[in-house]
N, CA, C, O and CB atoms as a CASP TS submission, in Angstrom:
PFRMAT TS
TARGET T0000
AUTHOR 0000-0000-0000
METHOD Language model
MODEL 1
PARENT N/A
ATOM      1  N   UNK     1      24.131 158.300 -54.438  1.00  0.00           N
ATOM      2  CA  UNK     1      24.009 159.716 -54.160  1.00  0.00           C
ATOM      3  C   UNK     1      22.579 160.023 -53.731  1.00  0.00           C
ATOM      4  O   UNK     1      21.578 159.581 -54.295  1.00  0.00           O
ATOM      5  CB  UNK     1      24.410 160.554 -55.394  1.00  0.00           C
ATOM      6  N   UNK     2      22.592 160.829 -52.670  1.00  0.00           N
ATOM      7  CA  UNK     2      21.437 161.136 -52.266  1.00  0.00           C
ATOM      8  C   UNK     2      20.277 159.977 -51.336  1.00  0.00           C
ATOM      9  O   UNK     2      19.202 160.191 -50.777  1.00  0.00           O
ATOM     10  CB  UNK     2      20.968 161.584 -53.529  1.00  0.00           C
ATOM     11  N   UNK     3      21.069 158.782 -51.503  1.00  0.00           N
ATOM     12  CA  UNK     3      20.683 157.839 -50.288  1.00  0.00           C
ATOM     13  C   UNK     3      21.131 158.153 -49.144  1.00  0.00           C
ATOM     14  O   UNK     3      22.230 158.655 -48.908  1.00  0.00           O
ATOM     15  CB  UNK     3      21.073 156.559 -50.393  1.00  0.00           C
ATOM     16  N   UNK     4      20.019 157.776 -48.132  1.00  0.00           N
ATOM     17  CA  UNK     4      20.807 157.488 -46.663  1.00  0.00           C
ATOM     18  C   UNK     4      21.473 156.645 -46.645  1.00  0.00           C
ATOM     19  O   UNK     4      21.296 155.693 -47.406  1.00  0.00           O
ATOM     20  CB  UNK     4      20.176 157.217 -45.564  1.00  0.00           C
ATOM     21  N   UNK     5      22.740 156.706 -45.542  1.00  0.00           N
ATOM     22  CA  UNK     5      23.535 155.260 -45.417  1.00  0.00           C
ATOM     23  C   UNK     5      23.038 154.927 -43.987  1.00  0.00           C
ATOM     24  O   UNK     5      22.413 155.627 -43.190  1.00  0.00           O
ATOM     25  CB  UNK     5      25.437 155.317 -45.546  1.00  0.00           C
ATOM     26  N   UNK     6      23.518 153.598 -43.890  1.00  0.00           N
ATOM     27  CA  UNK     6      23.200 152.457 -43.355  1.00  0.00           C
ATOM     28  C   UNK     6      23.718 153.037 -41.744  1.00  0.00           C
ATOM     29  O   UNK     6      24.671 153.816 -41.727  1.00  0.00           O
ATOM     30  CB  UNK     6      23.990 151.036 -44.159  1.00  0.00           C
ATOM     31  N   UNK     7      23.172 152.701 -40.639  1.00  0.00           N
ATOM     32  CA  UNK     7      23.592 153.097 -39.981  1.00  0.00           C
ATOM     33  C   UNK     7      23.883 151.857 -38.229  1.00  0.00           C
ATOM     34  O   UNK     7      22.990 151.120 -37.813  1.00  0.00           O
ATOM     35  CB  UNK     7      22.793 154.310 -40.185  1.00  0.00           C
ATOM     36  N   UNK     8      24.631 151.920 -37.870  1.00  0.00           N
ATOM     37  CA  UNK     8      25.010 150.827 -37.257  1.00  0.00           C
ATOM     38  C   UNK     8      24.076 150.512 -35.818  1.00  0.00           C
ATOM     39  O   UNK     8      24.112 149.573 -35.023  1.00  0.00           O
ATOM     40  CB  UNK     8      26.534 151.028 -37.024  1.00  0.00           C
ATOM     41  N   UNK     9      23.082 151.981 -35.897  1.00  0.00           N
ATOM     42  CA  UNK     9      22.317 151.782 -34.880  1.00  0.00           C
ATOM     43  C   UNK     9      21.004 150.593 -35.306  1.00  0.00           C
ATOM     44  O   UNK     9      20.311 149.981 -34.494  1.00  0.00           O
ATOM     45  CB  UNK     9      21.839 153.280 -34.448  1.00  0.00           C
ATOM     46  N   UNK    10      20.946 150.523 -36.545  1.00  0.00           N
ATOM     47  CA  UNK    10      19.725 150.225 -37.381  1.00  0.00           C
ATOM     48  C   UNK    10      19.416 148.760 -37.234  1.00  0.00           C
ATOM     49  O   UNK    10      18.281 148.340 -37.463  1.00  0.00           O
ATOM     50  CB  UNK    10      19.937 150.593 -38.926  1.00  0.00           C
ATOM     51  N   UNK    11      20.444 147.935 -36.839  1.00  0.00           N
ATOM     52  CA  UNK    11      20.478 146.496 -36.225  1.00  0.00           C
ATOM     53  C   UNK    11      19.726 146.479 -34.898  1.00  0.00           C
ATOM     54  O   UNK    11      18.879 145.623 -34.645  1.00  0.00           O
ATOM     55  CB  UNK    11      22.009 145.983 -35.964  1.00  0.00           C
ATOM     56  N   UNK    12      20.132 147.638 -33.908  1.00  0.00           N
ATOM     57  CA  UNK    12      19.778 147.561 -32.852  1.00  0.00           C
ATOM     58  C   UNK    12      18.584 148.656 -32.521  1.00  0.00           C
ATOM     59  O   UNK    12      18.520 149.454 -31.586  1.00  0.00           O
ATOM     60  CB  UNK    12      20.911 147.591 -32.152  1.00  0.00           C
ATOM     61  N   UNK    13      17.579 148.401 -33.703  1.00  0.00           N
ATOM     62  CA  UNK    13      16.612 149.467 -33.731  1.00  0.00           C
ATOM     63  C   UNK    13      15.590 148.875 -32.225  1.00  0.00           C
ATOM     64  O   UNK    13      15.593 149.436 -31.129  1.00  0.00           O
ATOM     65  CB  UNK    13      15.689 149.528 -35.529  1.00  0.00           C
ATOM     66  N   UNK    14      14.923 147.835 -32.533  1.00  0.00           N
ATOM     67  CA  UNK    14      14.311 146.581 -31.068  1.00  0.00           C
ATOM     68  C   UNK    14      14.660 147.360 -29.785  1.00  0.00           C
ATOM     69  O   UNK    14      13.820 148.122 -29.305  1.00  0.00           O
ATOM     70  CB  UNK    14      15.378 144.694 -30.907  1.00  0.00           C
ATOM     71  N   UNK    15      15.945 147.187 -29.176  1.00  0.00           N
ATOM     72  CA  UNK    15      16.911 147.005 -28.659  1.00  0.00           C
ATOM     73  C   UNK    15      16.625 148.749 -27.677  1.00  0.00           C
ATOM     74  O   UNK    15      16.350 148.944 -26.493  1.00  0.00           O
ATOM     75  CB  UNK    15      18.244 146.597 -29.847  1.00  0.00           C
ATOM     76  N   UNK    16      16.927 150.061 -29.227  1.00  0.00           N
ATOM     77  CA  UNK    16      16.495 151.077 -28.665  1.00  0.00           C
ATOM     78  C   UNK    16      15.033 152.024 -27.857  1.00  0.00           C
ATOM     79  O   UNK    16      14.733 152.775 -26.929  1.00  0.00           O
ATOM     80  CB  UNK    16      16.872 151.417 -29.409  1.00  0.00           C
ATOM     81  N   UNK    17      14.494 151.270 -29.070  1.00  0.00           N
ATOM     82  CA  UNK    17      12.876 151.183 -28.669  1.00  0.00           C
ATOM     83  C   UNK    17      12.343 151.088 -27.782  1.00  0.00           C
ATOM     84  O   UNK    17      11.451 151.838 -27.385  1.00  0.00           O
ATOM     85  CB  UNK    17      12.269 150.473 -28.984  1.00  0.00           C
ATOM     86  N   UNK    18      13.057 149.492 -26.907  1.00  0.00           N
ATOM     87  CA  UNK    18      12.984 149.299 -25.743  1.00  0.00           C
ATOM     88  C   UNK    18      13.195 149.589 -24.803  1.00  0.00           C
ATOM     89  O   UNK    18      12.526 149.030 -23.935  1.00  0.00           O
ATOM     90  CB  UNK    18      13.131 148.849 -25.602  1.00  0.00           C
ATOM     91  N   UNK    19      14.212 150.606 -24.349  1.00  0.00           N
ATOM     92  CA  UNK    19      14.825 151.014 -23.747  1.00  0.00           C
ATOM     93  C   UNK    19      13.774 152.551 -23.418  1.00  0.00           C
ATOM     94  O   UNK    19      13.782 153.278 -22.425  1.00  0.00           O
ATOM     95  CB  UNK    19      16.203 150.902 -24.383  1.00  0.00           C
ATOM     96  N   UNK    20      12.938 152.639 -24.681  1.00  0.00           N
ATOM     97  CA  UNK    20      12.647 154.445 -24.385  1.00  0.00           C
ATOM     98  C   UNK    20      11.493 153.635 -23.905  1.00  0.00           C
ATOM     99  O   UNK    20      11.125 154.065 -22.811  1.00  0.00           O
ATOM    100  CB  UNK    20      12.460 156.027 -25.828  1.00  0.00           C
ATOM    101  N   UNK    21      10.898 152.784 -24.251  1.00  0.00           N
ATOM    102  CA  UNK    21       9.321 152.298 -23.668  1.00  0.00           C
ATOM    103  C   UNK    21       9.326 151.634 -22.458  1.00  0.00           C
ATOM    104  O   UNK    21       8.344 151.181 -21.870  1.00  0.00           O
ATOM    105  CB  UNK    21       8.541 151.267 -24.601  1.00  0.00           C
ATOM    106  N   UNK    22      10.763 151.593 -22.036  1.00  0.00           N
ATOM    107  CA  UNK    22      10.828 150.996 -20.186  1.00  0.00           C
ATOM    108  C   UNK    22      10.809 151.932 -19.546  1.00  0.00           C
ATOM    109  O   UNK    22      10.160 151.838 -18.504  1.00  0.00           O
ATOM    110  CB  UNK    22      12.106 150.195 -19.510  1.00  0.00           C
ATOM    111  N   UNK    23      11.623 153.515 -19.902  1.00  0.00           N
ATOM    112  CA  UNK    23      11.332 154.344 -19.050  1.00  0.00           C
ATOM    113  C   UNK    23      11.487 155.499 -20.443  1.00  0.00           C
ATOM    114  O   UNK    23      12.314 155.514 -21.355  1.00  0.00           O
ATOM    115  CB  UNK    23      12.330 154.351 -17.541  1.00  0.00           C
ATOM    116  N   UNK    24      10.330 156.404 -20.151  1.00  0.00           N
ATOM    117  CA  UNK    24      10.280 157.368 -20.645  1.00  0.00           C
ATOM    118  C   UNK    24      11.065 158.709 -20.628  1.00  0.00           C
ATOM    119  O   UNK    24      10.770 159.579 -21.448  1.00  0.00           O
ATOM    120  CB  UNK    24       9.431 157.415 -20.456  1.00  0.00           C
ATOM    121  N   UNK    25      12.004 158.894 -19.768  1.00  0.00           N
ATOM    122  CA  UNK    25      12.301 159.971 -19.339  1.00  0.00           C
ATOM    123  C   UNK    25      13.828 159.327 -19.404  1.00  0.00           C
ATOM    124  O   UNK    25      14.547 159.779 -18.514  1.00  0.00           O
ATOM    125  CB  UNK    25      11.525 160.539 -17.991  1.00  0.00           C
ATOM    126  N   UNK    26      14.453 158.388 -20.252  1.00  0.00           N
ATOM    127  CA  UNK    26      15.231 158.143 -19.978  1.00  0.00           C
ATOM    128  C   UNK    26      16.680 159.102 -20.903  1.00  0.00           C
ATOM    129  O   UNK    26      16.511 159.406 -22.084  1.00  0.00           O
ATOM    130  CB  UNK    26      14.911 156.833 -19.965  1.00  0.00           C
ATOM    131  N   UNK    27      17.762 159.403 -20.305  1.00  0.00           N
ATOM    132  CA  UNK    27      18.387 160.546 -21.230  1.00  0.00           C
ATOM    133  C   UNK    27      19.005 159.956 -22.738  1.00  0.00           C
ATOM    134  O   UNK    27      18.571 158.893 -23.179  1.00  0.00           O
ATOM    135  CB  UNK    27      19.729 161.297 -20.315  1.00  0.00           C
ATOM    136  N   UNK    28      19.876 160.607 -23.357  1.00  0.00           N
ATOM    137  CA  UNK    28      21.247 160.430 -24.371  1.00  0.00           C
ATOM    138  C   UNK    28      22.328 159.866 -23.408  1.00  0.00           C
ATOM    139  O   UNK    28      22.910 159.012 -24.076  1.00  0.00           O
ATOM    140  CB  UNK    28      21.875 162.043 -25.130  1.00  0.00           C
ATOM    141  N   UNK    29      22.534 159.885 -22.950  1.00  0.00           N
ATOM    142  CA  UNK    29      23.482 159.785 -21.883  1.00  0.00           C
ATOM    143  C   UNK    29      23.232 158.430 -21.571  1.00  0.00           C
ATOM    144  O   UNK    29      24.091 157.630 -21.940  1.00  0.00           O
ATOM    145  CB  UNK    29      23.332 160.788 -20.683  1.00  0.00           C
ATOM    146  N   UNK    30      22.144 157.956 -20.911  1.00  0.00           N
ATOM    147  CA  UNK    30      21.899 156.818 -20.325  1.00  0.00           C
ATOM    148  C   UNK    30      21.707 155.999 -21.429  1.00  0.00           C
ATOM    149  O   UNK    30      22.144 154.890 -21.119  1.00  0.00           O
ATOM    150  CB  UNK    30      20.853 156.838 -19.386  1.00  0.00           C
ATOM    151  N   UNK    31      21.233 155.987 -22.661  1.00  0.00           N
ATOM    152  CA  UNK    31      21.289 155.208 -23.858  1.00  0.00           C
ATOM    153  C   UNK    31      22.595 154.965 -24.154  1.00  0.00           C
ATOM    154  O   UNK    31      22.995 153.817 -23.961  1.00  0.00           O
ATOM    155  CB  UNK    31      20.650 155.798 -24.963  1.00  0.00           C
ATOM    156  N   UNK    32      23.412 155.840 -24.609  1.00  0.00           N
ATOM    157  CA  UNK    32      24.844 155.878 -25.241  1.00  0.00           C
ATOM    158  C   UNK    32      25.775 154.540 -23.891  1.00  0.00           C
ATOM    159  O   UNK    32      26.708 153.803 -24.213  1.00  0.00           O
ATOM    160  CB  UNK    32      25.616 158.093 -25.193  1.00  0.00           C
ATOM    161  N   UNK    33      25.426 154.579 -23.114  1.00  0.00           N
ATOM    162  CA  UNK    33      25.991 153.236 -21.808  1.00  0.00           C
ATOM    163  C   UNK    33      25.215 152.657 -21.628  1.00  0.00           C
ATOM    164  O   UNK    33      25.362 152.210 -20.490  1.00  0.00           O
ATOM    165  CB  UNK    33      26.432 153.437 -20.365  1.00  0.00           C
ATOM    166  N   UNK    34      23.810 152.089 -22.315  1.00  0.00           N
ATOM    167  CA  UNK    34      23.380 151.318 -22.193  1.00  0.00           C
ATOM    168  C   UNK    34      23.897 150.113 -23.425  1.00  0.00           C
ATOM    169  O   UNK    34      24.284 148.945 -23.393  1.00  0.00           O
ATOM    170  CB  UNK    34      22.216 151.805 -21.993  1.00  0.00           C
ATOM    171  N   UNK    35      23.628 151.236 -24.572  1.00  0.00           N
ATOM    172  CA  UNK    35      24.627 150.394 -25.947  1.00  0.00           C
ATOM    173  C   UNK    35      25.666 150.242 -25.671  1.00  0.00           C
ATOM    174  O   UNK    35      25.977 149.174 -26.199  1.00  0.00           O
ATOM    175  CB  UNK    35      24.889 150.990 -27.298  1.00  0.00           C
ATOM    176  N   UNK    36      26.921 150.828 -24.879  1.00  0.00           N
ATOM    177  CA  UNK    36      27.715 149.737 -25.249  1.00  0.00           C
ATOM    178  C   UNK    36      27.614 148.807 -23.962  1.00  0.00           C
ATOM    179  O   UNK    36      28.163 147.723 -24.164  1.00  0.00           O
ATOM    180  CB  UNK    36      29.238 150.195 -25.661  1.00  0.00           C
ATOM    181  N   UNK    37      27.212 148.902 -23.044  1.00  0.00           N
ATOM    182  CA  UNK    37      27.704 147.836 -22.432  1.00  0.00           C
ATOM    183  C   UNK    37      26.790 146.437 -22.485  1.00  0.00           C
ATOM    184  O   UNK    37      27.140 145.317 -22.115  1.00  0.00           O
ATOM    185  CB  UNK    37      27.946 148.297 -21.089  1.00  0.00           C
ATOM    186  N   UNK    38      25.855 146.739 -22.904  1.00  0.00           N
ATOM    187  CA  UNK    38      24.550 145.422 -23.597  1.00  0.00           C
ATOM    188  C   UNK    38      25.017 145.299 -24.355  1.00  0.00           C
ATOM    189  O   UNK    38      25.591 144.218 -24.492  1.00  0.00           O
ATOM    190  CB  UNK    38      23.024 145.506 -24.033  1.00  0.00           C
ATOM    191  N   UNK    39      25.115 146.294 -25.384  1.00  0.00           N
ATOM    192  CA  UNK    39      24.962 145.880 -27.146  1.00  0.00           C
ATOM    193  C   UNK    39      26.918 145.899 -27.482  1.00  0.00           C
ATOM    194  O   UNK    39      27.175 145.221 -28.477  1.00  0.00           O
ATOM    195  CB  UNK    39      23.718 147.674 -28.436  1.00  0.00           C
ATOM    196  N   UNK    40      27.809 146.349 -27.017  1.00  0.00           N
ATOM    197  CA  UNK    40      29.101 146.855 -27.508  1.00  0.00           C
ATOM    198  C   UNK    40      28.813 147.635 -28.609  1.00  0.00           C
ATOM    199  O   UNK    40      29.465 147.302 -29.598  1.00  0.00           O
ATOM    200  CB  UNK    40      30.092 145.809 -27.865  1.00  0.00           C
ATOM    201  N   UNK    41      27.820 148.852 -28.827  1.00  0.00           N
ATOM    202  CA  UNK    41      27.673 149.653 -29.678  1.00  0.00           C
ATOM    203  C   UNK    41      28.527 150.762 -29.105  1.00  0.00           C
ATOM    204  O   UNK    41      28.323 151.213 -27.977  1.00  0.00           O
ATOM    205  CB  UNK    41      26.310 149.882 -29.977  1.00  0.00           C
ATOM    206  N   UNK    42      29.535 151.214 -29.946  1.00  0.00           N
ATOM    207  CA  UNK    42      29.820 152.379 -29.630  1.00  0.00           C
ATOM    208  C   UNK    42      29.565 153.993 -30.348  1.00  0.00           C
ATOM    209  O   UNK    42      30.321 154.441 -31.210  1.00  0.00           O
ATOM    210  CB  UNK    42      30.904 152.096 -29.505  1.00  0.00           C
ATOM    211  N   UNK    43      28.547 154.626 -29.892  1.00  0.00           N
ATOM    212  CA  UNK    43      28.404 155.949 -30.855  1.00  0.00           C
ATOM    213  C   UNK    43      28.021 156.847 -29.460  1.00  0.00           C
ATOM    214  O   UNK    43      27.754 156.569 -28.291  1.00  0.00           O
ATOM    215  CB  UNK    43      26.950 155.883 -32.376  1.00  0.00           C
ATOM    216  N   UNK    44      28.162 158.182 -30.332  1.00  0.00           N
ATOM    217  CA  UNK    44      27.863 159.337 -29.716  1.00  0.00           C
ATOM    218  C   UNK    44      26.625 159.954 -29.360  1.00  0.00           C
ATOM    219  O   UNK    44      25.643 159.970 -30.102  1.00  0.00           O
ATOM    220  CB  UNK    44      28.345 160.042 -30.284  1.00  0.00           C
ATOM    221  N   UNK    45      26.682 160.521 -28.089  1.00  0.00           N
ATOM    222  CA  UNK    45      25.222 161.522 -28.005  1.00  0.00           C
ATOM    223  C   UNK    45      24.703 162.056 -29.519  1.00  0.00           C
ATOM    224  O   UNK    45      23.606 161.716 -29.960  1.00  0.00           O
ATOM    225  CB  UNK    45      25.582 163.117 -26.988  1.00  0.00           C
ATOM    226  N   UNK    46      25.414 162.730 -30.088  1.00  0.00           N
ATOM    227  CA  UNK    46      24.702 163.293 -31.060  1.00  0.00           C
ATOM    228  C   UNK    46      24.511 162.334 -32.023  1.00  0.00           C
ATOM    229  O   UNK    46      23.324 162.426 -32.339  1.00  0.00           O
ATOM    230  CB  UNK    46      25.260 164.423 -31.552  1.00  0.00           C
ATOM    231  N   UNK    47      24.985 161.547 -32.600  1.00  0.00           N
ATOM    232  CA  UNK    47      24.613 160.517 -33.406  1.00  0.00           C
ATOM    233  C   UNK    47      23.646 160.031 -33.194  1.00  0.00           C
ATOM    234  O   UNK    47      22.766 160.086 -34.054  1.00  0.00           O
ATOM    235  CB  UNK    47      25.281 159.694 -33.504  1.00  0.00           C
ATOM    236  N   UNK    48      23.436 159.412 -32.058  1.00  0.00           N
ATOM    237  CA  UNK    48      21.861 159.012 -31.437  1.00  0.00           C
ATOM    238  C   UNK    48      20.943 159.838 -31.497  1.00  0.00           C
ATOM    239  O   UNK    48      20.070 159.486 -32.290  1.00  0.00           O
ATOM    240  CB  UNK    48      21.748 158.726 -30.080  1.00  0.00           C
ATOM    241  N   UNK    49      20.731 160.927 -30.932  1.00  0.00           N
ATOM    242  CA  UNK    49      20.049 162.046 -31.370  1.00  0.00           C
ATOM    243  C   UNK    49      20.067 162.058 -33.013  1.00  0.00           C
ATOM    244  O   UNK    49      18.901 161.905 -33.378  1.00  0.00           O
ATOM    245  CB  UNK    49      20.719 163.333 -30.714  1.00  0.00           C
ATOM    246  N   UNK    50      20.616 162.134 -33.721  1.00  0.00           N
ATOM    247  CA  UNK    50      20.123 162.215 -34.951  1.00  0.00           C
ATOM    248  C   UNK    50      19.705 161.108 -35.694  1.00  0.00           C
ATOM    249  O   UNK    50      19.002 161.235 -36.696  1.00  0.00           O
ATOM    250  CB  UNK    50      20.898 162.774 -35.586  1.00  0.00           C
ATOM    251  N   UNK    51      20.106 159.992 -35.256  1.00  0.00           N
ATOM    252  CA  UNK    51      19.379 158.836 -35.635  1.00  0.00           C
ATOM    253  C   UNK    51      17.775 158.374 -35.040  1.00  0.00           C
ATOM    254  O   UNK    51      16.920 157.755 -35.674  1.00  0.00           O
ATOM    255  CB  UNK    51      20.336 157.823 -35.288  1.00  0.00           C
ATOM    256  N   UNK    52      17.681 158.928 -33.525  1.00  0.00           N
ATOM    257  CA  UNK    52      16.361 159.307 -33.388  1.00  0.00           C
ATOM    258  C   UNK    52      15.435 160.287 -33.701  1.00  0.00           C
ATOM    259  O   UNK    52      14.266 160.237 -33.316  1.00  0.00           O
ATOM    260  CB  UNK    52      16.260 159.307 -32.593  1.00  0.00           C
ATOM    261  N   UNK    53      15.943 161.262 -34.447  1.00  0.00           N
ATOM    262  CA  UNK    53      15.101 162.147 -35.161  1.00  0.00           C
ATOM    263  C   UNK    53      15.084 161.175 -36.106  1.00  0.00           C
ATOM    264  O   UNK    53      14.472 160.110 -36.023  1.00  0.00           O
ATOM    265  CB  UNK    53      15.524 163.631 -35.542  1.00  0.00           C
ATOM    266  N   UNK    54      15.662 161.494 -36.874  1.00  0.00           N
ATOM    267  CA  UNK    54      15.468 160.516 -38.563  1.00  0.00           C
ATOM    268  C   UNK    54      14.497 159.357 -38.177  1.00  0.00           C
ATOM    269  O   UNK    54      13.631 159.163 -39.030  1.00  0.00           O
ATOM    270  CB  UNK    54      17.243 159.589 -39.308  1.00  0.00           C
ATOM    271  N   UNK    55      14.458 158.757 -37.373  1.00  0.00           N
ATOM    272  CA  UNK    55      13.225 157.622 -36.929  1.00  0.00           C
ATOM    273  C   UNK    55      11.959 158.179 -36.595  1.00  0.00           C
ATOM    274  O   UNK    55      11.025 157.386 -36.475  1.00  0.00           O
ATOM    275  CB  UNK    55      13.575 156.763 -35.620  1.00  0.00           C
ATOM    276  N   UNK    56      11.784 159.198 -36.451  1.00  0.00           N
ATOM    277  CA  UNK    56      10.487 159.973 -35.685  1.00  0.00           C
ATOM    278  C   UNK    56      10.322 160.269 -34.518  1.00  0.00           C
ATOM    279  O   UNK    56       9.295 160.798 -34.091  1.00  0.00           O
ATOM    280  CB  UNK    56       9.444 159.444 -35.732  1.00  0.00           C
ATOM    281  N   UNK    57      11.481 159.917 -33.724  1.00  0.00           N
ATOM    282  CA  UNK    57      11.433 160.179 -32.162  1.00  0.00           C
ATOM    283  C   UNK    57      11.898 161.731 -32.057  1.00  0.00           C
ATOM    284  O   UNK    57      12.890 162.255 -32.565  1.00  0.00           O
ATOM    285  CB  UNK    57      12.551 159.063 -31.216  1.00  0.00           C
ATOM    286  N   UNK    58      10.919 162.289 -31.274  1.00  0.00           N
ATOM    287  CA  UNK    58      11.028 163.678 -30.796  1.00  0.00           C
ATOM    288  C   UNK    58      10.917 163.787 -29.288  1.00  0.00           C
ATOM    289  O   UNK    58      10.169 163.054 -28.641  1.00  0.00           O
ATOM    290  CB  UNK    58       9.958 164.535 -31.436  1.00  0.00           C
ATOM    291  N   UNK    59      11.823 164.893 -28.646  1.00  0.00           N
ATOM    292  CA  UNK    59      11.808 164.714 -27.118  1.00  0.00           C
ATOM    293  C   UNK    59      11.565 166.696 -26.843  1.00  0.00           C
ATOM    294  O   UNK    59      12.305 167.648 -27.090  1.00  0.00           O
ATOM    295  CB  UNK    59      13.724 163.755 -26.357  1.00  0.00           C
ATOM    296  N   UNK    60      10.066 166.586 -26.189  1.00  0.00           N
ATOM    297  CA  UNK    60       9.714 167.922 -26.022  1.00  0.00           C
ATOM    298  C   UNK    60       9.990 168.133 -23.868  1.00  0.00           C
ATOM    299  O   UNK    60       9.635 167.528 -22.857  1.00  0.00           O
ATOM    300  CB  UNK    60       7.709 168.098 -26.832  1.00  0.00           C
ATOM    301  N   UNK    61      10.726 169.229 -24.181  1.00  0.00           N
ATOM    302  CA  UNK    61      10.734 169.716 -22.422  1.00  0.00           C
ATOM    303  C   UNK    61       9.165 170.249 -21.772  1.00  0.00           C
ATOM    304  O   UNK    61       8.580 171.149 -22.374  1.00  0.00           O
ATOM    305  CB  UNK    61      11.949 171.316 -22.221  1.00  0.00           C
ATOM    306  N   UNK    62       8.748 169.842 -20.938  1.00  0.00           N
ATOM    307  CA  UNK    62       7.346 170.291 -20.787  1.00  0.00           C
ATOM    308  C   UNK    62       7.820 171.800 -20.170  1.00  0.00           C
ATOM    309  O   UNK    62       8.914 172.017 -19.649  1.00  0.00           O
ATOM    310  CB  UNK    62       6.265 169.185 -19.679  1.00  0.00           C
ATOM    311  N   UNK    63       6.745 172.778 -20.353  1.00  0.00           N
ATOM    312  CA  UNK    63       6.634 174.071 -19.876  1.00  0.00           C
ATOM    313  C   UNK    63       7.192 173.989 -18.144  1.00  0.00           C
ATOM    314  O   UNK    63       6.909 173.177 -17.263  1.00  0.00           O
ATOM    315  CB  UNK    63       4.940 174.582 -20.126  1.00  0.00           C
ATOM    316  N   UNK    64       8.172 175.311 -18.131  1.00  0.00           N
ATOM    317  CA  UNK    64       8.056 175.472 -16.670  1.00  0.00           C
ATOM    318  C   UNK    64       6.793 176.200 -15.887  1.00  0.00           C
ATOM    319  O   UNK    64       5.926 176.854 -16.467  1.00  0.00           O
ATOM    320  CB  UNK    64       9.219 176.193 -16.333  1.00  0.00           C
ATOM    321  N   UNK    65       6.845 175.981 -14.559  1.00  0.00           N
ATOM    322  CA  UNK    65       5.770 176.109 -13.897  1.00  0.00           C
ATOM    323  C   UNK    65       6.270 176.939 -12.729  1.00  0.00           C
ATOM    324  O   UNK    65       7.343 176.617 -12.219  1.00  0.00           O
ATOM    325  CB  UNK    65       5.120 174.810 -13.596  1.00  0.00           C
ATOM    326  N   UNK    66       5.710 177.794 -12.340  1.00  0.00           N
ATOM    327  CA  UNK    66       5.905 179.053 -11.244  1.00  0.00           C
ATOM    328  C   UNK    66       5.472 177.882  -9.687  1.00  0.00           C
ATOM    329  O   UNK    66       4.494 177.213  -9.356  1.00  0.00           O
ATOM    330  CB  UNK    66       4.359 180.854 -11.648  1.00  0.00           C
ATOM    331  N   UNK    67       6.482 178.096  -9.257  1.00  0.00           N
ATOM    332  CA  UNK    67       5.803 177.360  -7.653  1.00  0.00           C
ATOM    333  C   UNK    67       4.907 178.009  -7.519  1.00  0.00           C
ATOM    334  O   UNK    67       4.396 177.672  -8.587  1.00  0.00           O
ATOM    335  CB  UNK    67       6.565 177.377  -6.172  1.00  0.00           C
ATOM    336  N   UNK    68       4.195 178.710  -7.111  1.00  0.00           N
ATOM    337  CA  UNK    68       2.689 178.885  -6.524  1.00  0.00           C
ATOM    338  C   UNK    68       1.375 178.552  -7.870  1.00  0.00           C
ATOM    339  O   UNK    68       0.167 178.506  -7.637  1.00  0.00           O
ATOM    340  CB  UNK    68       2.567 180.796  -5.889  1.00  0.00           C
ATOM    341  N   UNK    69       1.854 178.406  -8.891  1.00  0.00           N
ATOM    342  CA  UNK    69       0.324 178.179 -10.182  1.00  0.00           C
ATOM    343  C   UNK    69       0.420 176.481  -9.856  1.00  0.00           C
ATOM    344  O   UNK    69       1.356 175.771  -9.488  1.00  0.00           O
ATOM    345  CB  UNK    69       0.723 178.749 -12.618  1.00  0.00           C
ATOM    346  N   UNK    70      -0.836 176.235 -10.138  1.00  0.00           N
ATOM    347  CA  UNK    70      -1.100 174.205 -10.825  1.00  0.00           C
ATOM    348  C   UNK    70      -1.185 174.465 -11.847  1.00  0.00           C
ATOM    349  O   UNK    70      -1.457 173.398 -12.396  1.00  0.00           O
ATOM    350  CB  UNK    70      -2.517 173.034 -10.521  1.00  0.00           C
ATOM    351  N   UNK    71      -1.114 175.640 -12.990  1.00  0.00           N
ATOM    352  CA  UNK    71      -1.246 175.609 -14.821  1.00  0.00           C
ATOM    353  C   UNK    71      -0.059 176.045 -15.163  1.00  0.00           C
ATOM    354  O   UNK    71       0.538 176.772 -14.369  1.00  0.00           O
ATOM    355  CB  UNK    71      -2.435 176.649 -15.664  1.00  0.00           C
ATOM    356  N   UNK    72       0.633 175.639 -16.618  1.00  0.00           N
ATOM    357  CA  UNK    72       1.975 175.740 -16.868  1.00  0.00           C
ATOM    358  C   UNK    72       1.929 177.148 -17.303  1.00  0.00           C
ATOM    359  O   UNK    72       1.063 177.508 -18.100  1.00  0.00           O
ATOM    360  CB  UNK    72       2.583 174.689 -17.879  1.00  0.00           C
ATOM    361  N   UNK    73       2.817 177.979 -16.823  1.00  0.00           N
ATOM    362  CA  UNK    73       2.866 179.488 -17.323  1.00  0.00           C
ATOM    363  C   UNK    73       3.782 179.904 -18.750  1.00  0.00           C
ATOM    364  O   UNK    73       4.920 179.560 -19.066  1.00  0.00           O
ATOM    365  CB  UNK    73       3.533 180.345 -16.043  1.00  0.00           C
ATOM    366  N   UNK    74       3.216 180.406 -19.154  1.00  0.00           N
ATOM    367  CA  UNK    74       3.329 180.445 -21.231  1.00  0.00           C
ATOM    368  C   UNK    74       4.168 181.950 -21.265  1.00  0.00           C
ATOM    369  O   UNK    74       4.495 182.451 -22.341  1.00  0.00           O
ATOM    370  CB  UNK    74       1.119 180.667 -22.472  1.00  0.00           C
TER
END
């Protein structure tokens, strides 16, 4: 009670890591078909997402920007 459980991404922690440090900008989407068809992992967008929070991975949208400024408008 009150443990986390085990989670099937947690084998293929390496695996995910790698994937965000080859390309940065890469989506949920493009992970979720990258596992299964490398790894035969099968899970969901949101599962992943919450298994990358719980790891410390955070994904911030940068500010939009007005076509005519070069500074992000707040």
């Amino acid at each position: 009670q009150g443990r986390r459980r085990a989670s099937s991404l947690d084998a293929h922690e390496a695996f995910v890591v790698g994937l965000i440090e080859a390309r940065k900008d890469i989506t949920l989407n493009e992970m979720v078909e990258k596992l299964v068809t490398e790894r035969l992992v099968r899970i969901s967008r949101s599962a992943l997402s919450d298994w990358l929070r719980g790891h410390g991975w955070t994904f911030k949208k940068s500010p939009h920007m007005h076509w005519s400024r070069s500074v992000p408008t707040y």
